[in-house]
DOFIKE-694455 format. One record per atom (N, C-alpha, C, CB): residue in one letter; z, y, x; atom name. Coordinates in nm, 3 decimals. Last residue first. Glycine has a CB too. Layout:
<rs>
<code=A&w=Z&v=Y&u=X&site=CA>
...
</rs>
This chain:
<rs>
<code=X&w=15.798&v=11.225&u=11.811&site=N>
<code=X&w=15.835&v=11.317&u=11.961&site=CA>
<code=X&w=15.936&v=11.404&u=11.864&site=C>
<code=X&w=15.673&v=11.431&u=12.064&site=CB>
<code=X&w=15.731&v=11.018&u=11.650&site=N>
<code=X&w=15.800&v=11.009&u=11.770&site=CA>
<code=X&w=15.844&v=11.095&u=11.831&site=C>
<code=X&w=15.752&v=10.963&u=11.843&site=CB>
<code=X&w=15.587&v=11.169&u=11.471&site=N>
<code=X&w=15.751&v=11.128&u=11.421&site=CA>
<code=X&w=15.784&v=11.084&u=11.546&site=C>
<code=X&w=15.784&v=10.998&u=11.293&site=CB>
<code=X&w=15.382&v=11.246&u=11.624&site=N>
<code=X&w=15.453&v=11.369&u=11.587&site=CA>
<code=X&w=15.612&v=11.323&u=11.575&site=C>
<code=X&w=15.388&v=11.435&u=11.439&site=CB>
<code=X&w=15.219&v=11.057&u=11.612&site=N>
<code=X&w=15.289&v=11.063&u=11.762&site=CA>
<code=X&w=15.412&v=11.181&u=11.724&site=C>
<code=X&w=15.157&v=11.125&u=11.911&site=CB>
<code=X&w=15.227&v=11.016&u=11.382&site=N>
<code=X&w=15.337&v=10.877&u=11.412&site=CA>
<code=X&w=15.353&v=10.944&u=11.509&site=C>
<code=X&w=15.301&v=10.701&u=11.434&site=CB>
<code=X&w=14.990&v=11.191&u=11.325&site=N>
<code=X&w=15.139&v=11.141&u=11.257&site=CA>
<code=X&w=15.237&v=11.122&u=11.312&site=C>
<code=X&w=15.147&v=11.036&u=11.199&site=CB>
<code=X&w=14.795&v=11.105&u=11.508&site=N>
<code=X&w=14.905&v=11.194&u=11.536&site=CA>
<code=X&w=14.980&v=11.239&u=11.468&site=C>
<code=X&w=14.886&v=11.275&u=11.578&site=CB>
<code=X&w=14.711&v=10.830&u=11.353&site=N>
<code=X&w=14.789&v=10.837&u=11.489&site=CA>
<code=X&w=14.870&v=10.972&u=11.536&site=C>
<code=X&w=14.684&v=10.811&u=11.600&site=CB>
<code=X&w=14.639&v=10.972&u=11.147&site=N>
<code=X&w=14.749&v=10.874&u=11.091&site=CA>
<code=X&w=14.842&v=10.890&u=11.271&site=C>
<code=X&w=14.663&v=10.663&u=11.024&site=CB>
<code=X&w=14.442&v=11.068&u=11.246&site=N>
<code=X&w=14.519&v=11.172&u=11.191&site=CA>
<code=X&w=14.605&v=11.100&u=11.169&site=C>
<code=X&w=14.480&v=11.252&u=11.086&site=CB>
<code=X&w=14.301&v=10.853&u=11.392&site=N>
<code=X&w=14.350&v=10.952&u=11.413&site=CA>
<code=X&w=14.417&v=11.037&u=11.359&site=C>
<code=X&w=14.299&v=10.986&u=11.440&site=CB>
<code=X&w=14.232&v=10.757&u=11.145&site=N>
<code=X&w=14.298&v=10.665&u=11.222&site=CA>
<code=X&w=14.321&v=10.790&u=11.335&site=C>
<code=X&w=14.206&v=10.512&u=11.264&site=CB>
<code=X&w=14.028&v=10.890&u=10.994&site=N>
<code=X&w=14.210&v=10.875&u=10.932&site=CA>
<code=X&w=14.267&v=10.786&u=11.051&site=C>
<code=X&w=14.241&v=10.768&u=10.744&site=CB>
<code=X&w=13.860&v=10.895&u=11.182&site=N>
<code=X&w=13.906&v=11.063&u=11.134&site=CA>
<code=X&w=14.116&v=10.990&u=11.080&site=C>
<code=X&w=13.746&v=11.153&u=10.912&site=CB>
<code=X&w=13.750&v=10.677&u=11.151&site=N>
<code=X&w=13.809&v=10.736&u=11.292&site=CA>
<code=X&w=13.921&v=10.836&u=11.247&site=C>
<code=X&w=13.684&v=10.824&u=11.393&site=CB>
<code=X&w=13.706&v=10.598&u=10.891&site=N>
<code=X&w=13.839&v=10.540&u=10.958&site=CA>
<code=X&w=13.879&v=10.618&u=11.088&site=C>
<code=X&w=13.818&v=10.381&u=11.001&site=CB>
<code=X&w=13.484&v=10.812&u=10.868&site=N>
<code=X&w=13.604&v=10.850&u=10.833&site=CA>
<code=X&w=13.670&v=10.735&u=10.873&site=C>
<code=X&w=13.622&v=10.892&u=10.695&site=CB>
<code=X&w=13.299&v=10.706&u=11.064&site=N>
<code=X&w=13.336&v=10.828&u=11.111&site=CA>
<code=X&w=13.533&v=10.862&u=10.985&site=C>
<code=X&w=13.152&v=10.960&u=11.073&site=CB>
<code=X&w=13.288&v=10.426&u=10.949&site=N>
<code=X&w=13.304&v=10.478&u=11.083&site=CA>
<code=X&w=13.387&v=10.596&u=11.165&site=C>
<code=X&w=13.202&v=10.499&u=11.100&site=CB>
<code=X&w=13.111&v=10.536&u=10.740&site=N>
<code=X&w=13.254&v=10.470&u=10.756&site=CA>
<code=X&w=13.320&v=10.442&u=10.811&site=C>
<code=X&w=13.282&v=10.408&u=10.737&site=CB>
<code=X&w=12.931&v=10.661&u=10.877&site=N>
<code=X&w=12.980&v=10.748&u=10.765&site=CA>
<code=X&w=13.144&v=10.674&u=10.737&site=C>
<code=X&w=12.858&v=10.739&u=10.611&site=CB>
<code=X&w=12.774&v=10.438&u=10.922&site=N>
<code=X&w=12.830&v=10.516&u=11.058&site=CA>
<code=X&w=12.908&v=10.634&u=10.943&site=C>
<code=X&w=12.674&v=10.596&u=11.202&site=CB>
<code=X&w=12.690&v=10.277&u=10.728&site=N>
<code=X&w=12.780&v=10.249&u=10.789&site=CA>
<code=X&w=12.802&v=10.343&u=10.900&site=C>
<code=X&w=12.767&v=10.132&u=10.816&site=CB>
<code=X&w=12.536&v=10.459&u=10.587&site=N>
<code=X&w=12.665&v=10.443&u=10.546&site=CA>
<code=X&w=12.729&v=10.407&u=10.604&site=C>
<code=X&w=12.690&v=10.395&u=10.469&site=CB>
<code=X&w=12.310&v=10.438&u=10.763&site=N>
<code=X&w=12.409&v=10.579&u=10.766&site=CA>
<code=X&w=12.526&v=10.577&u=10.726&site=C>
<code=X&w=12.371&v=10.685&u=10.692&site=CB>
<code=X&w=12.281&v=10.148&u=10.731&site=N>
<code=X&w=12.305&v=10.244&u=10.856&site=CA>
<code=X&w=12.402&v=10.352&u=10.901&site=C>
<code=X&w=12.213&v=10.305&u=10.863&site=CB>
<code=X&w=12.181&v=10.193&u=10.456&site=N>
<code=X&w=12.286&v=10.130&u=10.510&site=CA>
<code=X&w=12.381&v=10.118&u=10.618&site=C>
<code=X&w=12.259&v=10.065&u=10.510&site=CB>
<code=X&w=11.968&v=10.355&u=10.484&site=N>
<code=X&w=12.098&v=10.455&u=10.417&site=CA>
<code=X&w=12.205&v=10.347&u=10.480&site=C>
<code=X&w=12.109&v=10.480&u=10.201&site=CB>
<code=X&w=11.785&v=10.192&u=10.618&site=N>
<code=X&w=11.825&v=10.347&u=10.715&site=CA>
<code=X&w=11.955&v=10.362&u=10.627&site=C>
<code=X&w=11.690&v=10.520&u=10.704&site=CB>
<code=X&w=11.743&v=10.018&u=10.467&site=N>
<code=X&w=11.841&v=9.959&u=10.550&site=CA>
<code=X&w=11.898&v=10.097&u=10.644&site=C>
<code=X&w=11.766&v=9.824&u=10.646&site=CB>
<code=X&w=11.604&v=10.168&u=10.266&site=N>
<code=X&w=11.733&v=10.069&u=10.216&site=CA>
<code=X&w=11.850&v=10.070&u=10.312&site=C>
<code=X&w=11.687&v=9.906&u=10.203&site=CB>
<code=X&w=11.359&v=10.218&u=10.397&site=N>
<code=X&w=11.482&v=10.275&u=10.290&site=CA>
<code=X&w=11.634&v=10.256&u=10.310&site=C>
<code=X&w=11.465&v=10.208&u=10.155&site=CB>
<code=X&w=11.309&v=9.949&u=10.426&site=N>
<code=X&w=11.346&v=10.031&u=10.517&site=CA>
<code=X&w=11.395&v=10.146&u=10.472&site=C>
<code=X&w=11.258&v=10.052&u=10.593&site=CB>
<code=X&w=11.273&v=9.834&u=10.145&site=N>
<code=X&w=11.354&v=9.806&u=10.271&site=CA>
<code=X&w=11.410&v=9.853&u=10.322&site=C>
<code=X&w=11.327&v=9.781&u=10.348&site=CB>
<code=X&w=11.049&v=10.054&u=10.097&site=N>
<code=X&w=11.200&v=10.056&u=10.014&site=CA>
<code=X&w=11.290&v=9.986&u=10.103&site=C>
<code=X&w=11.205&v=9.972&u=9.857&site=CB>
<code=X&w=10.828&v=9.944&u=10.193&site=N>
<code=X&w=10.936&v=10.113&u=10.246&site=CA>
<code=X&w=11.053&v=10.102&u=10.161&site=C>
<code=X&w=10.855&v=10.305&u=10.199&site=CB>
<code=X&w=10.863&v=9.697&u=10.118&site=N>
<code=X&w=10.902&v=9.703&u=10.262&site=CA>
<code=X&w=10.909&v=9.873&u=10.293&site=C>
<code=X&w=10.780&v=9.613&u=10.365&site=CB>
<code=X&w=10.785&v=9.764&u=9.840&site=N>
<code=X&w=10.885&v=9.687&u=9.888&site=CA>
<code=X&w=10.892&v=9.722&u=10.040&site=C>
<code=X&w=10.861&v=9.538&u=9.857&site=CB>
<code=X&w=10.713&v=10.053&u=9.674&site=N>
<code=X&w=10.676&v=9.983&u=9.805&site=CA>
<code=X&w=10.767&v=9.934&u=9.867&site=C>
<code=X&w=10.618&v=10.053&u=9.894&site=CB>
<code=X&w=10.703&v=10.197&u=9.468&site=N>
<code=X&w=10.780&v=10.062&u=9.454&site=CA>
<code=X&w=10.715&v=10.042&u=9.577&site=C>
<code=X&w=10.762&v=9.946&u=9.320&site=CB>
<code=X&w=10.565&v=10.449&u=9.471&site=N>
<code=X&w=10.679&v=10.402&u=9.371&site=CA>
<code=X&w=10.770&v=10.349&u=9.435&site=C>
<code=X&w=10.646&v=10.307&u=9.269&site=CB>
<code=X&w=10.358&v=10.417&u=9.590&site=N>
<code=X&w=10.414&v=10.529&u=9.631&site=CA>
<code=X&w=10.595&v=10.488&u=9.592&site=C>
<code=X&w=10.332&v=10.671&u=9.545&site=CB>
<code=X&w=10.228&v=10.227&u=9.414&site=N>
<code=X&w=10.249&v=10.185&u=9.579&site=CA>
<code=X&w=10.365&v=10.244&u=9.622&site=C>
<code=X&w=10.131&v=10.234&u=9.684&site=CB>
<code=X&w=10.155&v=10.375&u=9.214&site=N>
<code=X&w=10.244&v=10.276&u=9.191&site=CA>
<code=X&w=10.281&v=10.200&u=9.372&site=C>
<code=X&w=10.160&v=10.162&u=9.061&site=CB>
<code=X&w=10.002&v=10.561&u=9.297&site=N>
<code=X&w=10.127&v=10.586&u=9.266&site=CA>
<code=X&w=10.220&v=10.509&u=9.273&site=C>
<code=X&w=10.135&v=10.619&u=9.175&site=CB>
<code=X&w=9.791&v=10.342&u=9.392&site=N>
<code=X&w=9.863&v=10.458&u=9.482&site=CA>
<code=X&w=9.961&v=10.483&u=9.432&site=C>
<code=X&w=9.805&v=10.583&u=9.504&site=CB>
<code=X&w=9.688&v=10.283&u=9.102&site=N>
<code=X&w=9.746&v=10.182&u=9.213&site=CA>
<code=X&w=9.844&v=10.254&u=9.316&site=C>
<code=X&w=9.620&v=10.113&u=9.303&site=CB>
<code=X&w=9.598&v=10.521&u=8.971&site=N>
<code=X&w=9.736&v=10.463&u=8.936&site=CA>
<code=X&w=9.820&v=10.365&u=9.032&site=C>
<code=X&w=9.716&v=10.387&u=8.814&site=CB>
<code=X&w=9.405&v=10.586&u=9.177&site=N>
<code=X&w=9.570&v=10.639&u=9.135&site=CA>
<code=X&w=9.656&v=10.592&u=9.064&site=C>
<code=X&w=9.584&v=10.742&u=9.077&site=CB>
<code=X&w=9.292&v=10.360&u=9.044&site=N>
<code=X&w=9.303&v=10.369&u=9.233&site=CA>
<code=X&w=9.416&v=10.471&u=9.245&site=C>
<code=X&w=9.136&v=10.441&u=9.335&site=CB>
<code=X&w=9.220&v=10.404&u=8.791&site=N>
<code=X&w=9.262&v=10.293&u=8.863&site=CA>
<code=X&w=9.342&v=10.315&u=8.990&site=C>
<code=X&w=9.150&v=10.220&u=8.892&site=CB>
<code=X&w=9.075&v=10.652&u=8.811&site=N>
<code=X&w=9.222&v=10.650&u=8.751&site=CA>
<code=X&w=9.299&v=10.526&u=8.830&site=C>
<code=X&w=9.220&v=10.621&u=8.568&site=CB>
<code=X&w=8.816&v=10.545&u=8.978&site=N>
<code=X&w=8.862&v=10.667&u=9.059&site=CA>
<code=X&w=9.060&v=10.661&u=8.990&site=C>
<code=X&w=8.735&v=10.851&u=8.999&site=CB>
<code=X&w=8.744&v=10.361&u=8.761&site=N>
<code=X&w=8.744&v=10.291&u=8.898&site=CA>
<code=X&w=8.861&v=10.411&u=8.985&site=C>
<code=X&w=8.550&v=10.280&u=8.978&site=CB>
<code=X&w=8.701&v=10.582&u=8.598&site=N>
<code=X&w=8.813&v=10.466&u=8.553&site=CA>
<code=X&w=8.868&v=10.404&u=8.650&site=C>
<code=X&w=8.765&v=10.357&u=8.470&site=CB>
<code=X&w=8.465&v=10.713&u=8.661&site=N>
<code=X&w=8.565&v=10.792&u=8.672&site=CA>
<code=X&w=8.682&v=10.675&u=8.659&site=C>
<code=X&w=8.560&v=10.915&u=8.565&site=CB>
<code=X&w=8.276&v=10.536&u=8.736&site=N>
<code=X&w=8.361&v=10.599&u=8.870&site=CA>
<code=X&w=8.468&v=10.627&u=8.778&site=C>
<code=X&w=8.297&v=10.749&u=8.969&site=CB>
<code=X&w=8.223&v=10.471&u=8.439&site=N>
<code=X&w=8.335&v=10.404&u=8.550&site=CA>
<code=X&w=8.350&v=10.431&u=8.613&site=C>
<code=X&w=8.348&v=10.321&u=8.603&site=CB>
<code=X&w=8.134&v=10.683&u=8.364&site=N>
<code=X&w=8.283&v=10.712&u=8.325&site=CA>
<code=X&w=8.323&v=10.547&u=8.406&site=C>
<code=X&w=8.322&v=10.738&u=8.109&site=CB>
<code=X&w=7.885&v=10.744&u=8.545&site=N>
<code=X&w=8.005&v=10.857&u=8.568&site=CA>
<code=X&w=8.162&v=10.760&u=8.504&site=C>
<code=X&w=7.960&v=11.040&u=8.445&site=CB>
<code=X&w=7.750&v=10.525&u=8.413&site=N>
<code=X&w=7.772&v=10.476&u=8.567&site=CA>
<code=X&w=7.917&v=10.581&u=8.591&site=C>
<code=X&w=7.605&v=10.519&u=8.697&site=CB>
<code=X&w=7.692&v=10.662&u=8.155&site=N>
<code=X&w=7.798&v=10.482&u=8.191&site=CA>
<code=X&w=7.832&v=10.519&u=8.317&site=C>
<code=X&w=7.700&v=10.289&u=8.201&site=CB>
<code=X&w=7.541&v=10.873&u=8.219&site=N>
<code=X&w=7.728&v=10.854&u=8.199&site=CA>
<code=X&w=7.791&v=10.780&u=8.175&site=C>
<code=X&w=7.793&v=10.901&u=8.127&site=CB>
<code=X&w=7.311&v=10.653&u=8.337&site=N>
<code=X&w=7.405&v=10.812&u=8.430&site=CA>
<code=X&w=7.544&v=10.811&u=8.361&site=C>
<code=X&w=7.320&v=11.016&u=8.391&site=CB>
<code=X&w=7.233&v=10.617&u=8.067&site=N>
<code=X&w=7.303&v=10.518&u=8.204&site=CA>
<code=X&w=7.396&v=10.606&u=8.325&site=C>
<code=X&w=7.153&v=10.441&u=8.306&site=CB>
<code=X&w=7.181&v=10.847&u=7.938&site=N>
<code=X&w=7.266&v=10.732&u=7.864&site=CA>
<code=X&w=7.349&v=10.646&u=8.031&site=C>
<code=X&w=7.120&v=10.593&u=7.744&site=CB>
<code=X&w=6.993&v=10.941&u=8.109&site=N>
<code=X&w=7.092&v=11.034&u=8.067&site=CA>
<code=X&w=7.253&v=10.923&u=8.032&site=C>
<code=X&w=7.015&v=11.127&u=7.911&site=CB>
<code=X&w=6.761&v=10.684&u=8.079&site=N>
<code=X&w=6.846&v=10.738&u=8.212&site=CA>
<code=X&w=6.970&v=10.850&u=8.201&site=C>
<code=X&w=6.737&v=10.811&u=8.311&site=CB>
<code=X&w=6.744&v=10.737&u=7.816&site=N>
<code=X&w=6.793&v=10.627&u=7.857&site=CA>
<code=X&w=6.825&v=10.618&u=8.000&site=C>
<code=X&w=6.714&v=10.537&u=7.821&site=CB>
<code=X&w=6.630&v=11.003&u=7.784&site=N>
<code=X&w=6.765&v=10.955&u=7.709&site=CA>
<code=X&w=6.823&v=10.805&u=7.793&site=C>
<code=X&w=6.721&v=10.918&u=7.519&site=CB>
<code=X&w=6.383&v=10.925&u=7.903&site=N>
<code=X&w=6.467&v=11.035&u=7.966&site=CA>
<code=X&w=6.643&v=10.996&u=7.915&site=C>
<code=X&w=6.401&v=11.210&u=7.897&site=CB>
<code=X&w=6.271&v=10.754&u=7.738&site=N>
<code=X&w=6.325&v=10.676&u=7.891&site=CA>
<code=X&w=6.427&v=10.771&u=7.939&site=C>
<code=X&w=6.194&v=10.657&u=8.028&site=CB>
<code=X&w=6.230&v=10.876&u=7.556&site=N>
<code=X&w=6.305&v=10.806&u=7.597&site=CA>
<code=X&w=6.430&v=10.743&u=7.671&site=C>
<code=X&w=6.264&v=10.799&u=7.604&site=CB>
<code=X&w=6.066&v=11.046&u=7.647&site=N>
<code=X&w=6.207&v=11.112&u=7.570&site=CA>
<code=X&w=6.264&v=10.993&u=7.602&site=C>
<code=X&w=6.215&v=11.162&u=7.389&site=CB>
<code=X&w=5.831&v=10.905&u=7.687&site=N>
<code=X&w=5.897&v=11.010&u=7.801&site=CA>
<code=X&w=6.027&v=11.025&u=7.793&site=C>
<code=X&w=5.849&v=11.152&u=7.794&site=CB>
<code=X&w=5.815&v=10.830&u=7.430&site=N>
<code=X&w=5.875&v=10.720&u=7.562&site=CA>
<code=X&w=5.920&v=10.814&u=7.643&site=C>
<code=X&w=5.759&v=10.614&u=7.656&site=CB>
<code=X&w=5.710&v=11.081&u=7.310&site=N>
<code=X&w=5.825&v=11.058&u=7.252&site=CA>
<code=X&w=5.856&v=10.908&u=7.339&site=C>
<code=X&w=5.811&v=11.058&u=7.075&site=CB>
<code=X&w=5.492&v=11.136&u=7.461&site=N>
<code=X&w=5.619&v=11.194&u=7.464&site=CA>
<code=X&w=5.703&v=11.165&u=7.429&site=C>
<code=X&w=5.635&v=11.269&u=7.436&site=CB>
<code=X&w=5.328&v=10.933&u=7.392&site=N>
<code=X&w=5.350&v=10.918&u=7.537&site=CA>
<code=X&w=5.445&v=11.012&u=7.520&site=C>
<code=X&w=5.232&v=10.940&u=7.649&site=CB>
<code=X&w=5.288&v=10.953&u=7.084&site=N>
<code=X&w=5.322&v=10.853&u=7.125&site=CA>
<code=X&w=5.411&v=10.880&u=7.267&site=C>
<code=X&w=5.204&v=10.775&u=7.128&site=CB>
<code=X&w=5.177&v=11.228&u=7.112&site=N>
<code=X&w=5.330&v=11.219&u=7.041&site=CA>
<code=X&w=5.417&v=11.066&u=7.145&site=C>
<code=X&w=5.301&v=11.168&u=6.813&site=CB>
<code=X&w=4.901&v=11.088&u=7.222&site=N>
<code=X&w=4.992&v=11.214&u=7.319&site=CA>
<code=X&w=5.153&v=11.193&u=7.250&site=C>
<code=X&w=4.919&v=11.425&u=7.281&site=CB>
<code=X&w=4.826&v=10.908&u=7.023&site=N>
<code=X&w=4.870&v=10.896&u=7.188&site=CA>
<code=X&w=4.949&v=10.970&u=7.215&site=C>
<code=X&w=4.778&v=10.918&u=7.291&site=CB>
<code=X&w=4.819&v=11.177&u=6.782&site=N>
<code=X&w=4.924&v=11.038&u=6.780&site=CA>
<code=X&w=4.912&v=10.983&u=6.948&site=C>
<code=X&w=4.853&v=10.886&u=6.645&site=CB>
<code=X&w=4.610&v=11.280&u=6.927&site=N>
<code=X&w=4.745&v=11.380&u=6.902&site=CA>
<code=X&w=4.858&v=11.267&u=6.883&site=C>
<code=X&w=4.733&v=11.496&u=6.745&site=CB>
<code=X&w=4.398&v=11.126&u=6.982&site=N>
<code=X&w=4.457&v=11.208&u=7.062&site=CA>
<code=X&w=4.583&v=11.242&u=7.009&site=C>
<code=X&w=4.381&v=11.313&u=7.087&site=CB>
<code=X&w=4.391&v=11.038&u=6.634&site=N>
<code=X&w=4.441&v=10.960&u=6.739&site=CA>
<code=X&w=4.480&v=11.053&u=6.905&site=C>
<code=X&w=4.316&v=10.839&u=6.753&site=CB>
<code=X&w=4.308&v=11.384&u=6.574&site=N>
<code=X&w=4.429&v=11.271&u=6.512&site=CA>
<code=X&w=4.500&v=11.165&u=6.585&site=C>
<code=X&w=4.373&v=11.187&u=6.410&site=CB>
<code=X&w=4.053&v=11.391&u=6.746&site=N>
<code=X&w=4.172&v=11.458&u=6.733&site=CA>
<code=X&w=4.298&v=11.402&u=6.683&site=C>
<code=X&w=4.149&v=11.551&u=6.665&site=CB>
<code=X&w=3.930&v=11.120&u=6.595&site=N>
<code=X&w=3.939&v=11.130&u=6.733&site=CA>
<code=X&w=4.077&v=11.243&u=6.761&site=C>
<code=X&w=3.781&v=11.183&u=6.795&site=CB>
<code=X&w=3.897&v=11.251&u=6.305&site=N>
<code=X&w=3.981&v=11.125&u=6.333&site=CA>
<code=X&w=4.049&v=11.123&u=6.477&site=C>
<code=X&w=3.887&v=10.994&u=6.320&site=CB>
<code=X&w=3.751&v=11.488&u=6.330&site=N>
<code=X&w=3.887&v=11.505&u=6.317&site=CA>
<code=X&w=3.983&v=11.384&u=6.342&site=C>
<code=X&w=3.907&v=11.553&u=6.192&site=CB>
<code=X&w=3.514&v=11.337&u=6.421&site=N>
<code=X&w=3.578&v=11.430&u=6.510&site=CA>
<code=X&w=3.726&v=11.449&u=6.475&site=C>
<code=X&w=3.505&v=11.563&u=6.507&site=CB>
</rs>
């Protein structure tokens, strides 16, 4: 009788301590699977930022709007001195 009890009690330990296991070993895989989202998730910001950064063709266009502006900025001051030069001269004439 006490043997029978004994083996019952070793099975039973036995079947809990796999239970534990397996439990640990799904716990274990769960925060593999979490810390690559999470790396996969850094990745993908870092990519974005770096998009945000350096994005050749918005930088282009960037580029070519200030060029634009500069050139109507240079524009505006030859007008400005080419007029003020002109009513100079109309002044020394009259």
């Amino acid at each position: 009788m006490k043997r029978e009890l004994e083996r019952a009690a070793a099975e039973k330990l036995e079947k809990v301590n796999r239970s534990l296991q397996r439990h640990l070993q799904g716990s274990v895989e769960e925060k593999e699977e979490r810390e690559r989202e999470l790396l996969s998730m850094k990745k993908q910001i870092a990519t974005l930022m770096q998009r945000l950064r350096a994005d050749p063709a918005q930088l282009e266009r960037l580029q070519s709007m200030l060029s634009v502006k500069n050139g109507g900025i240079q524009d505006l001051r030859r007008k400005s001195l080419s007029e003020s030069f002109g009513a100079g001269e109309e002044a020394l004439l009259n």
